[in-house]
N, C-alpha and C positions, 0 to 999 in steps of 0.2 A: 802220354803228354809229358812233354821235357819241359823244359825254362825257356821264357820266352825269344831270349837271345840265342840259343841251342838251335839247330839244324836239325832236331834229334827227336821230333815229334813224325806221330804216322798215325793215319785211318786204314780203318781193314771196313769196305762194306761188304756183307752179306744177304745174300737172298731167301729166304725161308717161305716154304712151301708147303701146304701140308693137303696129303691126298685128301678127296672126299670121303673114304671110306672111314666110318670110327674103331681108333685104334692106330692108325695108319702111320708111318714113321715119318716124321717127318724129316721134308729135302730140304738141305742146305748148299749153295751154291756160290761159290766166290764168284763177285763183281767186278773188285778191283780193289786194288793195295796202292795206297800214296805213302811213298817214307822221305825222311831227311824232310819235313817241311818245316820251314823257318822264315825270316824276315827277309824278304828282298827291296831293297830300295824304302818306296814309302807305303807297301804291302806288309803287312804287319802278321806272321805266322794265325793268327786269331782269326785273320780276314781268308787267309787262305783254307783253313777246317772251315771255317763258314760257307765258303763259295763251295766247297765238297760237297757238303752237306746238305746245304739248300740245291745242288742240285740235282740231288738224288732223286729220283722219283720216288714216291707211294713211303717215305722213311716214316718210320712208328718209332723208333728208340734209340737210344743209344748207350754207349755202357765208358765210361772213362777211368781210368789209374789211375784215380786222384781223388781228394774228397773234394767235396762238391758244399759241404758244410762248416761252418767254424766254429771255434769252443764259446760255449756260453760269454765268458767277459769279451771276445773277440767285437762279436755280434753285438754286445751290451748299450743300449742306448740310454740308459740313467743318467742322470746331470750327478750323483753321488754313489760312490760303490760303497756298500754299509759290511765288505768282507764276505768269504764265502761263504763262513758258518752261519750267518744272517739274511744270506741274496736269499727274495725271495721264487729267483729263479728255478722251478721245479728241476729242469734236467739238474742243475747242481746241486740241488737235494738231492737226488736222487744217485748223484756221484759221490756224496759225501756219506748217503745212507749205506751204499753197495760197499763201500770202504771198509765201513766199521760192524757191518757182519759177516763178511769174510773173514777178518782178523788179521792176526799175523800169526806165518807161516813157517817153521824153520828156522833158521838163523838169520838166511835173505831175507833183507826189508826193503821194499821200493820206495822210490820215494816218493813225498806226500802226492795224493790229488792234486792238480794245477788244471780248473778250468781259464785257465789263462793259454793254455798248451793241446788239455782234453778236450776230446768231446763225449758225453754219456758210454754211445758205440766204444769208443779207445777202452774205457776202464770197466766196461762189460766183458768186454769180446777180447782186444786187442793188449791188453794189460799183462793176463795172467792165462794159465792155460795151455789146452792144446797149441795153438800156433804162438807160446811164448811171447817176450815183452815186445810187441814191435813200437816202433817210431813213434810218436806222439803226432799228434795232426797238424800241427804245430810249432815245429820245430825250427828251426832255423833252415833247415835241406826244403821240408815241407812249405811254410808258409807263402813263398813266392808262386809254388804251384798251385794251394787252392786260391790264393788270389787269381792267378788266370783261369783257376774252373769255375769259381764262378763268374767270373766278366762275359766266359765263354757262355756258360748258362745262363748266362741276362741277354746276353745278345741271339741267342738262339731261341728264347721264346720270343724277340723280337718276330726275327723270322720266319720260324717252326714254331706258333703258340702252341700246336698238338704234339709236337714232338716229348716223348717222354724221356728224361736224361736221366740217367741211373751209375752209381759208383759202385766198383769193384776193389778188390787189395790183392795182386798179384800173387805178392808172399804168403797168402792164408791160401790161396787156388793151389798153390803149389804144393804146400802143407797138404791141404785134404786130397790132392790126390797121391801124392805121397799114403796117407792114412788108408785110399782108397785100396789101393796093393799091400797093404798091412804091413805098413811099416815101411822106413827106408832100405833096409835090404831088401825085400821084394819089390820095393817102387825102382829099384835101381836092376833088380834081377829083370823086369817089364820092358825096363829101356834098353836093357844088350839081349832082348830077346827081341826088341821092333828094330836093333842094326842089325841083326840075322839078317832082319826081314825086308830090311832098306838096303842090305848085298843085293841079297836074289834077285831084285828087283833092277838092280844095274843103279843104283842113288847113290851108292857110294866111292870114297874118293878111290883111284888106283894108287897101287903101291908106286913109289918112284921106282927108277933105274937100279939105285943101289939094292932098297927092298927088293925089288922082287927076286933076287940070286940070293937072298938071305931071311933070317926072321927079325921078329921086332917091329913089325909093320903093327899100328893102331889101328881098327877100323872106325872109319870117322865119315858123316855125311859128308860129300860133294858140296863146295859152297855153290852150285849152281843150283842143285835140286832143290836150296831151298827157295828158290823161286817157286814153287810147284807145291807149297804145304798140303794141297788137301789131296798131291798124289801121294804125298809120301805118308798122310795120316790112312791110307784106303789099303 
């Protein structure tokens, strides 16, 4: 999901299948890929994920690049904020309690908790740690986009009341599978052993004219192949 004046949003639907046998792997199957979706005229990008979406048949879920929640004071409907070390808002207890038994660290100090910016998730997960200090939810880049995930999530349980809408973070997927190959030199040794395998396969681009009477050629996917992701993931 991009900003809503962007061109630069896309759905990927998928089909998920699973044999009857227990155990059984299950099929996944691409449906169809919408990219570059944005505002035309008095269609508004929002209206057009929605028409996707509702007219998918049999859809159970969906998963978005965005948070889908906001930081405790965002959300806050008190007529008086009595501060954070007072709110008797649990999550920011609970951001102000996880703060001060971790400690400090090192010489680096972040800076303070802002449930004005956090959310619980941020200063759990997304703060410190394996996948490092990422963005806050909050932020100046972020806030315009959970604004449209949830407008989008209000108007889809219009729609889809069963539809289950779930949040992802790119950066941490990328991270764990990074971790998953133990580490980024094997996460990276993975990737130039699947453009082996996206040669063999005829996916990738050919050398030009000058290349190929000399060396120095990079081998890089064919921007055509990647129309085709789930031949080139097989």
């Amino acid at each position: 999901m991009s900003g809503a004046n962007a061109r630069k949003s896309a759905v990927v639907l998928l089909q998920l299948h699973r044999p009857s046998e227990d155990h059984a792997a299950l099929n996944i199957s691409l449906l169809s890929v919408y990219e570059k979706i944005g505002s035309s005229g008095s269609l508004f990008s929002d209206d057009r994920i929605l028409n996707i979406l509702s007219g998918a048949s049999r859809i159970v879920e969906a998963i978005v690049d965005c948070p889908l929640t906001e930081p405790p004071c965002v959300s806050c409907v008190r007529p008086v904020c009595p501060g954070a070390v007072r709110c008797e808002d649990v999550s920011v207890a609970m951001m102000l309690s996880h703060e001060s038994q971790r400690g400090r660290k090192g010489a680096h100090k972040l800076r303070p908790v802002n449930p004005q910016q956090q959310r619980l998730w941020d200063i759990m997960y997304a703060r410190h740690g394996a996948f490092g200090n990422l963005e806050p939810s909050y932020s100046a880049n972020m806030a315009p986009l959970v604004v449209r995930a949830r407008t989008l999530a209000r108007r889809l349980k219009s729609e889809l009341p069963d539809l289950s809408l779930r949040e992802t973070n790119i950066a941490i997927l990328v991270a764990q599978l990074a971790q998953l190959f133990d580490g980024k030199e094997l996460f990276n040794a993975f990737l130039a052993s699947c453009m082996g395998v996206w040669r063999v396969q005829g996916l990738s681009r050919s050398p030009s004219e000058f290349f190929a009477q000399t060396s120095g050629w990079v081998e890089v996917i064919e921007p055509e192949s990647l129309k085709s992701p789930f031949e080139i993931g097989q």
